[in-house]
matplotlib code that plots the C-alpha trace (Angstrom):
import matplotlib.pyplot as plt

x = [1.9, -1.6, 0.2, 1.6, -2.2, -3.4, -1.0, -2.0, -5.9, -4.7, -2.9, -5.4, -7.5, -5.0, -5.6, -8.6, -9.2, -6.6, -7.9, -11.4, -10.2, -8.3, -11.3, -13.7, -11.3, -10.7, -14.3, -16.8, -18.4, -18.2, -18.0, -16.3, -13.4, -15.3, -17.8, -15.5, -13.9, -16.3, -16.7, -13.0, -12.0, -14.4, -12.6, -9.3, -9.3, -10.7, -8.0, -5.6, -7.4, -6.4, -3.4, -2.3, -4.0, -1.6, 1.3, 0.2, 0.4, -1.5, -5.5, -5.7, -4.0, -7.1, -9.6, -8.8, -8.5, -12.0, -13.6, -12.2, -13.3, -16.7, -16.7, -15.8, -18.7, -21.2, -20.0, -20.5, -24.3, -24.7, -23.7, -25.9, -28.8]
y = [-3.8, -4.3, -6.9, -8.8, -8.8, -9.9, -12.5, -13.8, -13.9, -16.3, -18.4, -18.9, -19.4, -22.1, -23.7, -23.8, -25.4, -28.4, -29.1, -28.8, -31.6, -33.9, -34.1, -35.3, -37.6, -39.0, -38.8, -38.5, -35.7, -31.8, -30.4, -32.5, -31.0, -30.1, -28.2, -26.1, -25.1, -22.2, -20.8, -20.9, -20.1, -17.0, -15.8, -16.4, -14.5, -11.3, -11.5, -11.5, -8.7, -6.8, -7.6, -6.8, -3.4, -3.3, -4.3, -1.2, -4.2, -2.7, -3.0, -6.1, -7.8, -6.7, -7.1, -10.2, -11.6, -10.2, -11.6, -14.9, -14.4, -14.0, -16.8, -19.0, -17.5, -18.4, -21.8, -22.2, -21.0, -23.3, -26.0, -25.0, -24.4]
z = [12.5, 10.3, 8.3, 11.1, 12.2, 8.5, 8.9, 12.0, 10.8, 7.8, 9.9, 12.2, 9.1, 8.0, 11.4, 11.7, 8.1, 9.6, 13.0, 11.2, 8.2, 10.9, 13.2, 10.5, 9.0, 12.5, 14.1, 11.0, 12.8, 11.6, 8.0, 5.7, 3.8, 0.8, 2.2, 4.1, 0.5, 0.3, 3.1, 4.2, 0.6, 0.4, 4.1, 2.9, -0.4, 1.5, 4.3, 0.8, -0.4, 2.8, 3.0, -0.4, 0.2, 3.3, 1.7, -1.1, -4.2, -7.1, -7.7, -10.0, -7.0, -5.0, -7.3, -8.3, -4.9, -4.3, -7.1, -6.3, -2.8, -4.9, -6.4, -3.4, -1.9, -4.6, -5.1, -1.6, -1.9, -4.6, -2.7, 0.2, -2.0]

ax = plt.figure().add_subplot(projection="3d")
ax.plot(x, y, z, "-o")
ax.set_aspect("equal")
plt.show()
């Protein structure tokens, strides 16, 4: 049941980034794609990281989702800095 709902986060995650890249392409208004790299990225790799722990997969899965989860975060605090 906790990875149907880990599933369930990421594709509302996927969603989101869609509706989010369509209305700016359409209206100019909102985020543009590449600043919602980040932020979504950073979310996405630490729903992974759950879900591997759910799914029992071993730690350098984990870790390695976290630290790109990391990374997306930083780059994303570059960008707004």
């Amino acid at each position: 049941m906790t990875a149907l709902l880990v599933d369930l986060v990421l594709l509302v995650l996927a969603i989101e980034a869609a509706l989010l890249c369509v209305r700016h392409a359409r209206t100019g208004r909102g985020p543009a794609p590449r600043e919602l790299a980040g932020l979504l990225g950073a979310g996405v790799f630490l729903t992974l990281a759950v879900r591997f722990a759910v799914a029992g997969l071993s730690l350098p899965w984990i870790g390695c989702s976290l630290a790109l989860a990391g990374l997306a975060h930083l780059a994303d605090l570059r960008r707004r800095l």
